[in-house]
C-alpha positions as CSV (number, residue, x, y, z in Angstrom):
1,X,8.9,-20.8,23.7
2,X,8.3,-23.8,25.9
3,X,11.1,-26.2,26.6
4,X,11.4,-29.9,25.4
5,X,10.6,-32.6,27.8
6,X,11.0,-31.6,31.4
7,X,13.7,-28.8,31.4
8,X,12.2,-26.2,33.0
9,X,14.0,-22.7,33.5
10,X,15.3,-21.7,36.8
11,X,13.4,-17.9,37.7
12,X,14.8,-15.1,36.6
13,X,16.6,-16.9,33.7
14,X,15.6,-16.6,29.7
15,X,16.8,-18.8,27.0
16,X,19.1,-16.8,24.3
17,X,18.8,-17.8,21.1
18,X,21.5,-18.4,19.0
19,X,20.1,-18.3,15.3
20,X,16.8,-16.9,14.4
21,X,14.0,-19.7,14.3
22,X,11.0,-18.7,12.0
23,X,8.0,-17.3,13.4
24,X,9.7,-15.3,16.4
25,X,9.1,-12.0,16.6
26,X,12.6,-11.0,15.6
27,X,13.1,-13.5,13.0
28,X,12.2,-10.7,10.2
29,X,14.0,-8.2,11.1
30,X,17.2,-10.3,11.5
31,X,16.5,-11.8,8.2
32,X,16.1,-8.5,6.6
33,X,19.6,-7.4,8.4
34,X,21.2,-10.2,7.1
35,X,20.1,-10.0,3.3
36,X,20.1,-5.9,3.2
37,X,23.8,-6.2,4.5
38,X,24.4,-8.6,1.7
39,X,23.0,-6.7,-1.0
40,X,24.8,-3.6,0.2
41,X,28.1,-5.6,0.5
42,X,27.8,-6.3,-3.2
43,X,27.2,-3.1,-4.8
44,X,23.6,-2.4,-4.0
45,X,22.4,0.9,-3.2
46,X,18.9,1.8,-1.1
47,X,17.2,4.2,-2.1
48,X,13.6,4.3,-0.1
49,X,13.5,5.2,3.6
50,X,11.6,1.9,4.7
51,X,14.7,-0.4,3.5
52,X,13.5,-2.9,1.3
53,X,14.3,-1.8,-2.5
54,X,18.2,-1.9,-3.4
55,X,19.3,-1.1,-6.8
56,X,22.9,-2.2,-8.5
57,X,24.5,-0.9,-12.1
58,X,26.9,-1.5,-13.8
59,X,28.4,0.2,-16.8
60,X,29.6,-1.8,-19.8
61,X,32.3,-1.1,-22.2
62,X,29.8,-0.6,-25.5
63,X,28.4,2.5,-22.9
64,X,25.4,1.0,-22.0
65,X,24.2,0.4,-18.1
66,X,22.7,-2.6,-17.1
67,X,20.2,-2.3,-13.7
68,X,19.1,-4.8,-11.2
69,X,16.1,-3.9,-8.5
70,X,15.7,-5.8,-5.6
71,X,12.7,-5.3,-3.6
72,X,12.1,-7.5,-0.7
73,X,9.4,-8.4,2.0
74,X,10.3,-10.7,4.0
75,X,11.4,-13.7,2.8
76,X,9.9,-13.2,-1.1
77,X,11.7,-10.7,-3.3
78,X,10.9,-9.5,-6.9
79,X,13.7,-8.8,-8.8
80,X,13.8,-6.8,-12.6
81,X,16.3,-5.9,-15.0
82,X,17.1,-5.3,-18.3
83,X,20.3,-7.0,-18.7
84,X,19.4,-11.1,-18.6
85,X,23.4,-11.9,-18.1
86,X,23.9,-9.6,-15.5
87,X,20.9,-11.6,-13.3
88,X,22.0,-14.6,-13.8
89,X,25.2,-13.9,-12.2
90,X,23.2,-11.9,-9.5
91,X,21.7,-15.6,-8.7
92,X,24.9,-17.5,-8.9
93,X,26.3,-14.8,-6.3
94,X,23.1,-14.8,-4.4
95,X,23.5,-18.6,-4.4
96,X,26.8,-18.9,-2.4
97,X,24.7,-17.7,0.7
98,X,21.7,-18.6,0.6
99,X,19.0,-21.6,-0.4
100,X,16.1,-20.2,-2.2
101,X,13.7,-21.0,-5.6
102,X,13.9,-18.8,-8.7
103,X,10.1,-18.7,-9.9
104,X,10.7,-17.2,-13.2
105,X,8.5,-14.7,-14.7
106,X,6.7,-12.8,-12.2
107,X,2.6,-13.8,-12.3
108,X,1.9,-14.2,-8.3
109,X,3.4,-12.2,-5.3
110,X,2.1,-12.2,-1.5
111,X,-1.9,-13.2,-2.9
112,X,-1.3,-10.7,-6.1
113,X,-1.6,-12.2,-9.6
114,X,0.5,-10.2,-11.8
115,X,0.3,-10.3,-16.2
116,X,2.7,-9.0,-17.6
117,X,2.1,-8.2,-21.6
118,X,6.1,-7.5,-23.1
119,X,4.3,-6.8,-27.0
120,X,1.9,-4.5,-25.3
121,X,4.1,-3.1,-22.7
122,X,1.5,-3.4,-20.2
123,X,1.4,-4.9,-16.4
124,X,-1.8,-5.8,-14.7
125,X,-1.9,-6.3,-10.8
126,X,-5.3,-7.6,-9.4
127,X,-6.7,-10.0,-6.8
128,X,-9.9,-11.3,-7.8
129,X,-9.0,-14.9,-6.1
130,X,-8.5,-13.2,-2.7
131,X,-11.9,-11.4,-3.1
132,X,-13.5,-14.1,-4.0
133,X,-12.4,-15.6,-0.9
134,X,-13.4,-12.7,1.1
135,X,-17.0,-12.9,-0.4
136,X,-17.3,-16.2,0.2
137,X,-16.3,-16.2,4.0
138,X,-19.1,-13.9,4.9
139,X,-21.8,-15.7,2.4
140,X,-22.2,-12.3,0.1
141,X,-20.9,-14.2,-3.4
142,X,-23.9,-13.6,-5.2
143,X,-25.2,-10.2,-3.7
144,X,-26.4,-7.8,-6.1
145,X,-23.8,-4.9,-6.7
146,X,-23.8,-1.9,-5.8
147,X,-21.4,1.2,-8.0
148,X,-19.8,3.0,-5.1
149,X,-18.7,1.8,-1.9
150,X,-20.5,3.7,0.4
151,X,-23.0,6.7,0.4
152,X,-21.7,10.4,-0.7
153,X,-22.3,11.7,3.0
154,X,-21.8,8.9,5.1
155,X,-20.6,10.2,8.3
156,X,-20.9,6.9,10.7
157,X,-20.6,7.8,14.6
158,X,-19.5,6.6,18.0
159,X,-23.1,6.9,18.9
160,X,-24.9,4.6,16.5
161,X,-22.7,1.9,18.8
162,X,-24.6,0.0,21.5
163,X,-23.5,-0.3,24.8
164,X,-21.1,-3.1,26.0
165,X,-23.7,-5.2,27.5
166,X,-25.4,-5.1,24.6
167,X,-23.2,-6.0,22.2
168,X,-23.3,-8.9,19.9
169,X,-20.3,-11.0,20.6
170,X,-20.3,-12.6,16.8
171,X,-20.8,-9.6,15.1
172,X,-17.6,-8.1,16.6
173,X,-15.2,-10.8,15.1
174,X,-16.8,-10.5,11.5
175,X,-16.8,-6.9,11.7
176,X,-13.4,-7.1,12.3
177,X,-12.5,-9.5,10.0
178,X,-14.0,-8.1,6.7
179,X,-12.0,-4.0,7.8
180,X,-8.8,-6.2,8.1
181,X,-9.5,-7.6,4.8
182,X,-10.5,-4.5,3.2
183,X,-7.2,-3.4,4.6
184,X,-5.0,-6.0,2.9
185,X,-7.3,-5.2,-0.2
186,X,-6.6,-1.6,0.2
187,X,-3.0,-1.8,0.4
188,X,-2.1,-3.6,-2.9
189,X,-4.6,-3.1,-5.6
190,X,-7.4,-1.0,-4.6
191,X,-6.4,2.2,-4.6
192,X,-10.2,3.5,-5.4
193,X,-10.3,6.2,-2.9
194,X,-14.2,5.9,-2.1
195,X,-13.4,2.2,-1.2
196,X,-10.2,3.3,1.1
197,X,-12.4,6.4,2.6
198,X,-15.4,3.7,3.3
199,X,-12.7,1.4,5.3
200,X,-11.4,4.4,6.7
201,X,-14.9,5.3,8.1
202,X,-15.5,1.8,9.2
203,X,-12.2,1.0,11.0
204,X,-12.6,3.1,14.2
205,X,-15.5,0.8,15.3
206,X,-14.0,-2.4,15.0
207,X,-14.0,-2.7,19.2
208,X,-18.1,-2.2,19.2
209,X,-20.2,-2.3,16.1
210,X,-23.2,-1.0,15.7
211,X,-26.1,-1.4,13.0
212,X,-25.0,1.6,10.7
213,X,-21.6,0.6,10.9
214,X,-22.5,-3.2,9.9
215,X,-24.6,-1.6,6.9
216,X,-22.1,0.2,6.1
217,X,-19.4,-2.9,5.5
218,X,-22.3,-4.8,4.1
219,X,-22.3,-2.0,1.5
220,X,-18.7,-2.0,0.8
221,X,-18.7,-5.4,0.4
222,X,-21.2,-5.2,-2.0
223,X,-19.2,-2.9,-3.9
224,X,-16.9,-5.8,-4.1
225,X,-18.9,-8.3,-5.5
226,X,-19.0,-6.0,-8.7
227,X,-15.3,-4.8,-8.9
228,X,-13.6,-8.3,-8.0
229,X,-12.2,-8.5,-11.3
230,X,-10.8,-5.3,-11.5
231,X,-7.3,-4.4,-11.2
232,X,-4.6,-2.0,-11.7
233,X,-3.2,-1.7,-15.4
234,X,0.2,0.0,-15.9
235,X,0.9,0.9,-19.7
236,X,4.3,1.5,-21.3
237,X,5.0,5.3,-22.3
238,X,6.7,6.9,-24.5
239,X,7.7,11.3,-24.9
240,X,7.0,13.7,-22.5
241,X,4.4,11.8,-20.7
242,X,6.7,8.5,-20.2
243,X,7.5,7.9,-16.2
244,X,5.7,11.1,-15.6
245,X,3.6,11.9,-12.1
246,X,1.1,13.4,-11.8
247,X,-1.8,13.7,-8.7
248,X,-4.6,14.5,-7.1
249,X,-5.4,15.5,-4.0
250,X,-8.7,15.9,-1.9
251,X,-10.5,16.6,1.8
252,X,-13.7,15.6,3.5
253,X,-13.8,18.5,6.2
254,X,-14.8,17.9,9.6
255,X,-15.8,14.4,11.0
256,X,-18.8,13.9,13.2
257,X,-17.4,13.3,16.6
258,X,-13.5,14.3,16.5
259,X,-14.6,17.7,13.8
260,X,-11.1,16.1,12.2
261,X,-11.0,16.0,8.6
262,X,-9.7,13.0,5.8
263,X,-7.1,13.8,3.9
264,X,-7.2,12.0,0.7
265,X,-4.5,11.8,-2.2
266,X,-3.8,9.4,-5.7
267,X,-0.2,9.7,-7.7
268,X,-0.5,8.4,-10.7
269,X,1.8,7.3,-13.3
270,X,2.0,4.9,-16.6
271,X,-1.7,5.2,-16.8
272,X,-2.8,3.7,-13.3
273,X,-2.0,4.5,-9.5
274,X,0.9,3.9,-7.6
275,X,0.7,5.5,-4.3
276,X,-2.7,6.3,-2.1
277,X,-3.8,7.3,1.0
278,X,-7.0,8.4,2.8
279,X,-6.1,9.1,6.8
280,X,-7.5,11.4,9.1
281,X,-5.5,14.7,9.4
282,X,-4.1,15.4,12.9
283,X,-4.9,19.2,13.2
284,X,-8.7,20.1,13.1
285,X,-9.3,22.6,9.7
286,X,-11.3,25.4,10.4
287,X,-12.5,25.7,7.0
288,X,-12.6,23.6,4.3
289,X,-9.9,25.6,2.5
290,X,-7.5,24.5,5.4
291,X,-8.1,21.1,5.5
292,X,-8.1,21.0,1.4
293,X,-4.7,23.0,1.5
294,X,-3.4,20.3,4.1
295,X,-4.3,17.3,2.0
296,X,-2.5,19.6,-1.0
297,X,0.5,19.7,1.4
298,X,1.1,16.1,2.2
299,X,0.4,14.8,-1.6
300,X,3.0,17.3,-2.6
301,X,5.7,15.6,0.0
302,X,5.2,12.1,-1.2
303,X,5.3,13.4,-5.1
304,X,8.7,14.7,-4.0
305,X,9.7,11.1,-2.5
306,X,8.5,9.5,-5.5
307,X,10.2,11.8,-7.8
308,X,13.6,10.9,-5.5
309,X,13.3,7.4,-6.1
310,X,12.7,7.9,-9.8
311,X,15.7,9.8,-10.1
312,X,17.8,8.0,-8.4
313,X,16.4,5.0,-10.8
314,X,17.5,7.2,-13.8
315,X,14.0,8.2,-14.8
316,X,14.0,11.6,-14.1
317,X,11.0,14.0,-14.3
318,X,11.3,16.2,-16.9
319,X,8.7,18.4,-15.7
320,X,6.6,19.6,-12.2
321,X,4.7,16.7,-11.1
322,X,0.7,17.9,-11.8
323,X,-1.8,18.2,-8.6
324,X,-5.3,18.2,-9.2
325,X,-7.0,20.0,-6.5
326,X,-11.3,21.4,-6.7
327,X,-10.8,23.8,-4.1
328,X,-10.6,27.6,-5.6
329,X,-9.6,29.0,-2.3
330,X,-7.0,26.4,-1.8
331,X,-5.3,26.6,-5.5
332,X,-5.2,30.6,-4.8
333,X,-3.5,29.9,-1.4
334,X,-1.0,27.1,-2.9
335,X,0.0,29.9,-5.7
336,X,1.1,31.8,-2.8
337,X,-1.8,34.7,-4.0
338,X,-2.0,34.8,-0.3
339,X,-5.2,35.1,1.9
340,X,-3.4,34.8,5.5
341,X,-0.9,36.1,7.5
């Protein structure tokens, strides 16, 4: 932060600042002190480990229980209930403390468009805007699709790179660009696990590029071009099946250069995603059975979080949450058949 005028500080002296100012570095994180306390000051409850979705109920005298969720990032929030009186005097509470815009029905969050369909009981999430945008930046609009994002064995390595004095300094940038888009992509509404193993495969190269690598992201964002207007599409349940999990898990053993495998995993409920990954495991597999049975391992850790936050929404399971797995020597071991001492 500079000073105004000619003030100038003295050495060894730093300016304190007494309120948060936006854009510091710590001006999220007190803002998220300061509306989490709040919440939890007025009867909300958190109930996921990274601090950003409260929950508040109240039971009424006819014995029915009206909800409100909070989920915040940042300085945006979505909020949902099933009680309309009991929001609006969340707001007029909320109000008292703070300055803020109530947007109505939820149709955009943080680039997202969101339609909701109350008579079909269905929610779509996609972000065709933001790739169109992406496309457009690096002039690959109106490239002919392609139906997978990368190639069934593509193995990129630290080889194909060329060396530092030989390096394209523009290609660096883009490169870098489009995996940091892909990322953002990744993280809300593409949860196509090809597309997240292809970035996956890509990002590791983002310091020094070389020609596969660039083919490679040309390819994925070819895939783009043809699955811009997709999205995902949640679907209102009813019976057994209603709120239920279910997943499926999967491995690519043994990377090129590092002999590391991916781990790759998809929980699924009300007819679309909700939670993905694709990450390198940190322990090198010695067989594929290993690194399949370690991808089993982790999906079945964050079906037990997810089932932790559904109860503790009042949806509980009613039944084991389902893992799909391909590996024959994996399901034997996970049955605890044995195999291994």
């Amino acid at each position: 932060m500079n000073l105004p005028g000619r003030y100038r500080l003295p050495n060894g002296k730093a300016l304190r600042c007494l309120i948060l100012l936006y854009s510091l570095k710590q001006s999220a994180y007190g803002f998220h002190e300061l509306i989490s306390g709040w919440l939890k000051d007025h009867g909300f409850k958190n109930f996921d480990i990274d601090g950003v979705t409260f929950m508040k109920e109240v039971k009424k005298t006819d014995g029915s229980t009206s909800k409100i969720i909070v989920t915040i990032r940042v300085d945006d929030a979505i909020v949902a209930t099933n009680d309309d009186q009991f929001y609006a005097e969340f707001l007029t509470e909320l109000s008292k403390d703070f300055e803020f815009s109530d947007s109505g029905e939820l149709s955009w969050f943080l680039g997202c468009k969101v339609k909701q369909n109350l008579k079909n009981g269905t929610v779509c999430i996609l972000q065709e805007k933001y790739c169109n945008d992406v496309l457009k930046r690096f002039q690959m609009s109106d490239d002919n699709p392609v139906s997978t994002s990368c190639e069934s064995d593509l193995h990129l390595q630290a080889s194909d790179s060329p060396l530092l004095s030989e390096r394209d300094p523009q290609v660096v940038p883009d490169y870098q660009q489009a995996v940091g888009s892909f990322m953002f992509l990744t993280v809300f509404t593409l949860g196509d696990c090809t597309f997240k193993f292809a970035v996956n495969q890509c990002a590791p190269f983002m310091s020094n590029p070389g020609p596969t690598h660039v083919a490679a992201i040309c390819r994925v964002l070819r895939y783009l071009t043809g699955t811009r207007s997709l999205g995902l599409t949640y679907r209102r349940s009813t019976g057994k099946i209603a709120n239920q999990l279910w997943a499926t898990a999967d491995a690519n053993h043994a990377g090129v250069d590092d002999h590391r495998s991916v781990s790759g995993r998809a929980v699924l409920m009300a007819g679309a995603i909700i939670n993905w990954a694709s990450k390198r495991q940190p322990v090198i597999a010695i067989s594929s059975t290993e690194s399949e049975f370690y991808s089993v391992s982790l999906c079945g850790l964050g079906c037990v979080y997810l089932r932790r936050m559904m109860d503790m929404m009042g949806y509980k399971q009613r039944a084991a949450a389902l893992i799909a797995q391909d590996n024959s020597a994996c399901i034997y071991l996970v049955k605890g058949s044995g195999m291994y001492n």
